[in-house]
NUKOLZA-802882 format. One record per residue (C-alpha): residue in one letter; x, y, z; residue number from 1. Coordinates in nm, 4 decimals. Layout:
NUKOLZA-802882
R   residuo         xx         yy         zz   num
R         A          X          Y          Z   NUM
...
end
This chain:
NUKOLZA-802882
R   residuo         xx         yy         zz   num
R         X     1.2694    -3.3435    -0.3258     1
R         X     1.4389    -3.2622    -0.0218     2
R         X     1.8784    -3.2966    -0.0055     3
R         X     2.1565    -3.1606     0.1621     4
R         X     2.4333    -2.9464     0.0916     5
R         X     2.7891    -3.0205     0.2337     6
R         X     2.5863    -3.2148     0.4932     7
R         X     2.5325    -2.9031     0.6654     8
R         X     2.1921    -2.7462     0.4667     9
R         X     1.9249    -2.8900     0.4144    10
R         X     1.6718    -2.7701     0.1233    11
R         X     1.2804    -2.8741     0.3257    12
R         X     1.0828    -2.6375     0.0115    13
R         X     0.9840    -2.8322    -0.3103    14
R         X     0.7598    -2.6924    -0.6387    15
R         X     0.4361    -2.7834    -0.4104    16
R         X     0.5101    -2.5063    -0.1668    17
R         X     0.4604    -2.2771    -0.4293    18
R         X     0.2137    -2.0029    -0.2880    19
R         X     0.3427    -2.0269     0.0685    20
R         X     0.5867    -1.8043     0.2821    21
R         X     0.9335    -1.8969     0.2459    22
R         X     1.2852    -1.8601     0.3736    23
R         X     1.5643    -2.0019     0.1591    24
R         X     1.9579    -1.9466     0.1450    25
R         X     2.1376    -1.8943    -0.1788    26
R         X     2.5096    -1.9559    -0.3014    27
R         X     2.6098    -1.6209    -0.4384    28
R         X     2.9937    -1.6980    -0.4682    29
R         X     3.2714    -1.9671    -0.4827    30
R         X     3.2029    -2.1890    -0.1583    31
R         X     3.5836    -2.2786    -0.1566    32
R         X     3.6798    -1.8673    -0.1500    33
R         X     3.4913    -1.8213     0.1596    34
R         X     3.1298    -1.9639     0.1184    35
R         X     2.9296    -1.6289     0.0946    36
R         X     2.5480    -1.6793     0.0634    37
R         X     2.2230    -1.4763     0.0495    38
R         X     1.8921    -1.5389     0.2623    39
R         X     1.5985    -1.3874     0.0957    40
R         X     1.2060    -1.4178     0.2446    41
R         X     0.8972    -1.3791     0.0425    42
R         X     0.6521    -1.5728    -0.1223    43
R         X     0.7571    -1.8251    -0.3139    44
R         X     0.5079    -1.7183    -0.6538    45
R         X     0.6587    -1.9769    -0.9272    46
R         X     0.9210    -2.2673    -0.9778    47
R         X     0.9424    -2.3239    -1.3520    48
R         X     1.2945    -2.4063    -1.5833    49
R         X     1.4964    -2.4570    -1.2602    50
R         X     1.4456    -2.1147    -1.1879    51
R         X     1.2576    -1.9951    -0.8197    52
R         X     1.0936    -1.7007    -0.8154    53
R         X     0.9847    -1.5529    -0.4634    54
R         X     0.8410    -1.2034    -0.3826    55
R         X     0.9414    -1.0364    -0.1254    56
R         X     0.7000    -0.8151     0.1402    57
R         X     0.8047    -0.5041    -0.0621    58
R         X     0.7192    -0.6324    -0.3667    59
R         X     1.0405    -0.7264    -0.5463    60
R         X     1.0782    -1.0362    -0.7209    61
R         X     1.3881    -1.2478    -0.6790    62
R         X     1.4580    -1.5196    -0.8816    63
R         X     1.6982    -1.8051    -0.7762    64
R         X     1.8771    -2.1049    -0.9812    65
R         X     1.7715    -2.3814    -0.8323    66
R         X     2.1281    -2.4972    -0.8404    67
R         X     2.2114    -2.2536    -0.6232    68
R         X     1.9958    -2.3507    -0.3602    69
R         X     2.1730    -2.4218    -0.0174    70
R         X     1.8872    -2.4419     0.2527    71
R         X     1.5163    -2.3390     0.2377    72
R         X     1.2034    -2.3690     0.3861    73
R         X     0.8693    -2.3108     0.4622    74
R         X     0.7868    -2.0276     0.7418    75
R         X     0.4675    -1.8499     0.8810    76
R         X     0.3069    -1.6921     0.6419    77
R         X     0.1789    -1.4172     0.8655    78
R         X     0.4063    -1.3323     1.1640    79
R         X     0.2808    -1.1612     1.4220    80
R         X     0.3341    -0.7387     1.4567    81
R         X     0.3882    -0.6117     1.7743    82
R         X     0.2332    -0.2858     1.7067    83
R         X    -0.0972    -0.2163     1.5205    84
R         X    -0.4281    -0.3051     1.5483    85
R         X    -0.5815    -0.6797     1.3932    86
R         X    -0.6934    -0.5966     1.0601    87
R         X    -0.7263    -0.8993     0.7943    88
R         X    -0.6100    -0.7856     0.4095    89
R         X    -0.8967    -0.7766     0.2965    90
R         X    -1.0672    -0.5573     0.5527    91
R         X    -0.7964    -0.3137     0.5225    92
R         X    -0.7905    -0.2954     0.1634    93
R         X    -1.1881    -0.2299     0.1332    94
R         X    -1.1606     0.0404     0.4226    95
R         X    -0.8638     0.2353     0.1957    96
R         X    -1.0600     0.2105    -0.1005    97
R         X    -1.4009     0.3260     0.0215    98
R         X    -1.2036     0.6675     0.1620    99
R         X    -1.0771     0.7545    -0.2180   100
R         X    -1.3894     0.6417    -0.4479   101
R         X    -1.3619     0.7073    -0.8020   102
R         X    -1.5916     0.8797    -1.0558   103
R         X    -1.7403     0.5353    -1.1944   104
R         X    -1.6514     0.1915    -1.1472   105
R         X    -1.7793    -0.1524    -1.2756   106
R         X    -1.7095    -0.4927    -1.1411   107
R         X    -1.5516    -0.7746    -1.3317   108
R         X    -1.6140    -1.0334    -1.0992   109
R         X    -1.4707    -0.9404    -0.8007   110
R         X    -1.2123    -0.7314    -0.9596   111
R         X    -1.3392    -0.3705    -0.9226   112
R         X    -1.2395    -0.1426    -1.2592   113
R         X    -1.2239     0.2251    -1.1293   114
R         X    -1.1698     0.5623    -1.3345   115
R         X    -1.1814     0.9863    -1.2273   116
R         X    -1.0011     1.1141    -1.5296   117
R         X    -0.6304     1.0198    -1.4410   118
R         X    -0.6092     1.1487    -1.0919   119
R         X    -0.3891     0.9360    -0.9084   120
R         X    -0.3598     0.5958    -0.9570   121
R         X    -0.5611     0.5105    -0.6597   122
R         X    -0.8481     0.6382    -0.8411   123
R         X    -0.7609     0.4929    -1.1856   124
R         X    -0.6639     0.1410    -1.1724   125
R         X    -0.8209    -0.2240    -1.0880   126
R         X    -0.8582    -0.3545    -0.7630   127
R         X    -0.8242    -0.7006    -0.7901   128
R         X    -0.9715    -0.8277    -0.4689   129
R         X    -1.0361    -1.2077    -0.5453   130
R         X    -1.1456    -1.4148    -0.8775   131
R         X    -1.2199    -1.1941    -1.1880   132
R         X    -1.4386    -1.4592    -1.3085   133
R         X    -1.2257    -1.5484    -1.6231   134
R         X    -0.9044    -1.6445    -1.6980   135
R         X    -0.6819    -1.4236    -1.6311   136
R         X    -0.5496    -1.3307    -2.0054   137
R         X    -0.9018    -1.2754    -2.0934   138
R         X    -0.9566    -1.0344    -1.7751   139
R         X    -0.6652    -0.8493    -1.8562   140
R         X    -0.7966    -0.7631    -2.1919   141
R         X    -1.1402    -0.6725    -2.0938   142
R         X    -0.9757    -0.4239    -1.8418   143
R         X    -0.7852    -0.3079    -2.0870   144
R         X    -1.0324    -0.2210    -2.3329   145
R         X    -1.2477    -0.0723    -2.0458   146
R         X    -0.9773     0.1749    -1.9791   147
R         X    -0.9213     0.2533    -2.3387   148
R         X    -1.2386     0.3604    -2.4058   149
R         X    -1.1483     0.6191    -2.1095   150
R         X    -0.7838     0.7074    -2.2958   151
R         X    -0.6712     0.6219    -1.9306   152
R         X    -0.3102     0.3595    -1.9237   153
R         X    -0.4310     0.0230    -1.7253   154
R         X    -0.2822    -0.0322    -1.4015   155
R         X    -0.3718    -0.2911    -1.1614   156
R         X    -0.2546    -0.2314    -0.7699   157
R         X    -0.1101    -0.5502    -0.6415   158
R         X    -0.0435    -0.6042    -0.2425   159
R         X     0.2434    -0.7768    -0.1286   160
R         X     0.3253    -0.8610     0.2607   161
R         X     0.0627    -1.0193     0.4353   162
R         X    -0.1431    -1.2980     0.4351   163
R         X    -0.4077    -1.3269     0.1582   164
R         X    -0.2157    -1.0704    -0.0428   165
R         X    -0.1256    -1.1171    -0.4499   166
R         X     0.2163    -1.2425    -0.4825   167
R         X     0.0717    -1.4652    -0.6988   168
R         X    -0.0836    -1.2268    -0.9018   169
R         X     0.1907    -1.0138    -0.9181   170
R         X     0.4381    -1.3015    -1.0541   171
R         X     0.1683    -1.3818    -1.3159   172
R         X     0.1644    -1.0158    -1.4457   173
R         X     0.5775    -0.9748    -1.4108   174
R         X     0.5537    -1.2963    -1.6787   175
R         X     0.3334    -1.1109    -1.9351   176
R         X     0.5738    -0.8250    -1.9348   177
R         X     0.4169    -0.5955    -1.6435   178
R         X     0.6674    -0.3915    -1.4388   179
R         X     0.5558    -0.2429    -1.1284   180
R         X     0.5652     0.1375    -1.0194   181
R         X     0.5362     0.3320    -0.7204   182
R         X     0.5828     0.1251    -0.4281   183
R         X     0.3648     0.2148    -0.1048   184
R         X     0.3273     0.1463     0.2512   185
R         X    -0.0392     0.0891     0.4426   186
R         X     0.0200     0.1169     0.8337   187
R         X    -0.1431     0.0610     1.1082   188
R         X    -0.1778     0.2261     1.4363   189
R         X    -0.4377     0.3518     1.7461   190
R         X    -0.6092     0.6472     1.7082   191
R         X    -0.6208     0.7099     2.0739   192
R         X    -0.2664     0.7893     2.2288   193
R         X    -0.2711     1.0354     1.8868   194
R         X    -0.5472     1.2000     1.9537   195
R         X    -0.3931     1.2305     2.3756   196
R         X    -0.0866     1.4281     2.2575   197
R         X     0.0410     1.7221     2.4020   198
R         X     0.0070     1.9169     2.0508   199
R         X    -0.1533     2.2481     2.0089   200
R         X    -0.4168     2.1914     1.8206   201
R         X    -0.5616     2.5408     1.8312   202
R         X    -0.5340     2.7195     1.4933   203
R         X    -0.6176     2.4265     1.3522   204
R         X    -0.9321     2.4136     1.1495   205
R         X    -1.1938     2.1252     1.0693   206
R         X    -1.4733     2.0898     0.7430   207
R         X    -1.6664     1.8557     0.6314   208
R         X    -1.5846     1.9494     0.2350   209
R         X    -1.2627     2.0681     0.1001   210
R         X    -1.2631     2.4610     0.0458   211
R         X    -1.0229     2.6604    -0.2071   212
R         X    -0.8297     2.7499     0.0714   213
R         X    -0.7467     2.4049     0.1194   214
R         X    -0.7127     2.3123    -0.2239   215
R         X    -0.4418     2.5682    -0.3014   216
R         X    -0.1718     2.3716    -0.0084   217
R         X    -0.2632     2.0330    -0.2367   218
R         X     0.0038     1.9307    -0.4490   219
R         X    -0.1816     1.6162    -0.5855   220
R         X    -0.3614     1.8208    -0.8662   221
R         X    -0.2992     2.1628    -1.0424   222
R         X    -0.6965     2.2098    -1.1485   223
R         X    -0.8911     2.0654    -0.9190   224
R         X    -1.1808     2.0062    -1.1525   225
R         X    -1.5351     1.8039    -1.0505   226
R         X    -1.3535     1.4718    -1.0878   227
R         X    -1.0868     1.6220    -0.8042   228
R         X    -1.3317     1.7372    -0.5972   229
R         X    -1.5805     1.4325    -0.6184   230
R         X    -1.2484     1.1958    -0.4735   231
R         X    -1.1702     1.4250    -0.2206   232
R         X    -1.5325     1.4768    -0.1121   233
R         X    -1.5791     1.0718    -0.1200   234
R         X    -1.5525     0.8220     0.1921   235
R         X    -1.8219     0.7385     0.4303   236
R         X    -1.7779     1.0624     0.7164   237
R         X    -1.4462     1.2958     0.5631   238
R         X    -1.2796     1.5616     0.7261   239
R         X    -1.1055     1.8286     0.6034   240
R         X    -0.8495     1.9846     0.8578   241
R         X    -0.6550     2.3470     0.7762   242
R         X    -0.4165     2.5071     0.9441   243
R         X    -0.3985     2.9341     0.8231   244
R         X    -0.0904     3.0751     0.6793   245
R         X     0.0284     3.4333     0.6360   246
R         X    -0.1218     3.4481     0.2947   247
R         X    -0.3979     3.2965     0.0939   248
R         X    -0.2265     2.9144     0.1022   249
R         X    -0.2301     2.7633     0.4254   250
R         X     0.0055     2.6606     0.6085   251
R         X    -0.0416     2.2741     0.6436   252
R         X    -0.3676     2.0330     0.5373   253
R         X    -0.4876     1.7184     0.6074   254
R         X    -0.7954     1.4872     0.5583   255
R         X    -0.9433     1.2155     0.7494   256
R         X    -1.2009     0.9568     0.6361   257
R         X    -1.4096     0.7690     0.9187   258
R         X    -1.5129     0.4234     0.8216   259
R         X    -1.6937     0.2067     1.1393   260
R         X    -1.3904     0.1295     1.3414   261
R         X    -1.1435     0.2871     1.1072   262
R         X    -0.9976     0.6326     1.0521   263
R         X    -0.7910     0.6912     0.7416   264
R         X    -0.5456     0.9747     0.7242   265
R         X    -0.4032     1.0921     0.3786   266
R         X    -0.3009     1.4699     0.2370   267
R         X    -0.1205     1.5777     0.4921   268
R         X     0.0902     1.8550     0.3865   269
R         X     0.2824     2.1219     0.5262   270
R         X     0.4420     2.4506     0.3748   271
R         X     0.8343     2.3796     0.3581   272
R         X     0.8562     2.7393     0.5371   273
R         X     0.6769     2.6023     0.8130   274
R         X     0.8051     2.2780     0.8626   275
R         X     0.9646     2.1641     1.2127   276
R         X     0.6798     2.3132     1.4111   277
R         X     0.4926     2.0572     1.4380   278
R         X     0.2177     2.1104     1.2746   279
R         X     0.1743     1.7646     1.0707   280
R         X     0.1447     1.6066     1.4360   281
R         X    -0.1178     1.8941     1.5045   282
R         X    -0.3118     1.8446     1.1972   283
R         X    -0.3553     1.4701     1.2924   284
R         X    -0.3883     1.5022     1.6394   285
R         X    -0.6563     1.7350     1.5994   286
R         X    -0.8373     1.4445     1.3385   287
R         X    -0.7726     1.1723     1.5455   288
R         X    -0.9662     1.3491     1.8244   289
R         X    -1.2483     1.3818     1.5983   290
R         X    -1.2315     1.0161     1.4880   291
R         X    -1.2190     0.9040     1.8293   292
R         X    -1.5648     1.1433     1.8930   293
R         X    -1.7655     0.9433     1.5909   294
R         X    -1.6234     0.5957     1.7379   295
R         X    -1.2842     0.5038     1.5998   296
R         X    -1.0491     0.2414     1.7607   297
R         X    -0.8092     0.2042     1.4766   298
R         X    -0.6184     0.4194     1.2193   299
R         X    -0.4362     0.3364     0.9165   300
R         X    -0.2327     0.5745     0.6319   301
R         X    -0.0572     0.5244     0.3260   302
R         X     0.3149     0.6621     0.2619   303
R         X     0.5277     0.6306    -0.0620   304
R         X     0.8148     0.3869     0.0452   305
R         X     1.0795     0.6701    -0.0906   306
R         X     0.9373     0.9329     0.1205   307
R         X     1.1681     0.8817     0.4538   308
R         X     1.0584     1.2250     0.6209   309
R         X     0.7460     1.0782     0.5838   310
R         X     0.7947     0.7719     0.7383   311
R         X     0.9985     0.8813     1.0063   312
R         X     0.7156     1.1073     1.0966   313
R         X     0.4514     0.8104     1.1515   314
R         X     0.6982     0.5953     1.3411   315
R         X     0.7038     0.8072     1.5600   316
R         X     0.3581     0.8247     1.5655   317
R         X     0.3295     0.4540     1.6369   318
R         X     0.2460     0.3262     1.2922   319
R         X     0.3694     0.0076     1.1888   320
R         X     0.3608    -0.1614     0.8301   321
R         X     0.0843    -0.3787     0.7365   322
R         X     0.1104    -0.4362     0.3894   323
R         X     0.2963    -0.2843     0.0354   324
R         X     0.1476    -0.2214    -0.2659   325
R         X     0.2597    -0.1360    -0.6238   326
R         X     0.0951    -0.0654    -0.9339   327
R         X     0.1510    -0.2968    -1.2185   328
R         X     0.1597    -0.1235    -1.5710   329
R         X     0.0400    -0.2643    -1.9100   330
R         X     0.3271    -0.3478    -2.1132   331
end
């Protein structure tokens, strides 16, 4: 039901809106001692026990008392980005996962179940793009088993943030005990005014499979065994981009996958001792430009949300959030 509060608020979101955006405002003190409240935004994922609990575009849960409760209600659930190219969720998410395939998969319903001997979670853990065709206790458990016969933990990567993403699902697993890990950020942005930079792109040096040279600058893996090398080498046109050191590791790395209208850019790493010259934007730059030559017109990335050099780095680069996503772990 909808009331008021000091006939000032008024509370428009009821347990029906559950699934939709919202925007509510929370007592969090004595209203008499100065009338301090919090406004949270998220999904609104469960009202049960006169307790709210909404997810936010990060992915952190909140949960309100519904006494608490001073004004809420329902808002867009997609607002508009100023910067970025259109890209639905689910477009998005099929384009990242098709650059970093793992070893096997099987489908359980439209959950895909994917393993390459523990490297990275990307590789190891469901993606849970739509119905799994069971209930979900029952899909839980045959993912689990599948991933035990594999000695691999079960994770399950969860977006948050956008329309069509899996608040939902991730309230559902935070009630069964899951706790999330990792929390990342997929942007957006044009390949085109990166690839028109003013960056010397000269001692930089494009594959089309990852060499040892290459492999020695990657951090993601100490033995880069056949599963390593069969991610890597995975995605429908890659690129491998190198840029020499003084020694045998280079200097900085980078890859690019080329999907239709899409170029993906992950692994970019550069030597501490020569950082601040520039040469992440040259790495990319010099990727973009061969994106742009096979037909590209939009880019995306990934970025941990802790890694703020990172991050600052692609601002400036023009790209903007699209979505978070987290990996929920089996209790």
């Amino acid at each position: 039901m909808e009331f008021t509060f000091s006939g000032r608020f008024e509370v428009r979101v009821t347990r029906t809106d559950v699934g939709k955006r919202v925007s509510v405002r929370q007592l969090t003190g004595d209203a008499r001692a100065g009338e301090k409240f919090t406004d949270t935004v998220g999904v609104l994922t469960s009202w049960d026990d006169g307790v709210l609990l909404i997810t936010r575009r990060t992915g952190e849960s909140v949960r309100i008392p519904e006494s608490a409760l001073v004004a809420g209600k329902v808002v867009p659930s997609a607002p508009a980005r100023r910067r970025g190219p259109s890209a639905t969720f689910e477009e998005l998410s099929r384009v990242c996962a098709r650059a970093w395939r793992p070893v096997e998969s099987e489908r359980l319903g439209d959950w895909e179940l994917r393993a390459a001997s523990g490297f990275t979670r990307r590789a190891n853990s469901v993606l849970p793009l739509g119905d799994p065709g069971l209930p979900l206790d029952e899909a839980l458990t045959r993912a689990g088993q599948w991933y035990e016969k594999r000695a691999l933990p079960l994770f399950i990567q969860t977006a948050t943030g956008a329309e069509g993403t899996q608040e939902r699902l991730c309230a559902e697993l935070e009630r069964r005990g899951w706790l999330p890990e990792v929390s990342t950020e997929v942007r957006t942005g044009a390949p085109a005014p990166l690839g028109d930079r003013d960056s010397d792109i000269s001692a930089v040096r494009l594959e089309r499979s990852v060499d040892d040279a290459w492999l020695r600058r990657y951090q993601r893996s100490a033995d880069p065994g056949p599963h390593v090398l069969h991610v890597l080498n995975s995605g429908p046109s890659v690129w491998f981009a190198t840029v020499p050191g003084e020694g045998a590791v280079p200097a900085a790395i980078g890859r690019c996958v080329v999907d239709g209208r899409w170029a993906g850019f992950m692994a970019v790493e550069v030597d501490p001792a020569y950082r601040r010259r520039g040469l992440a934007t040259a790495v990319m730059t010099a990727l973009a430009r061969r994106a742009l030559e096979e037909g590209a017109s939009a880019a995306w990335l990934q970025v941990e949300a802790d890694n703020t050099a990172a991050r600052v780095l692609y601002d400036g680069l023009g790209f903007a959030v699209h979505h978070h996503y987290q990996y929920f772990r089996a209790p």
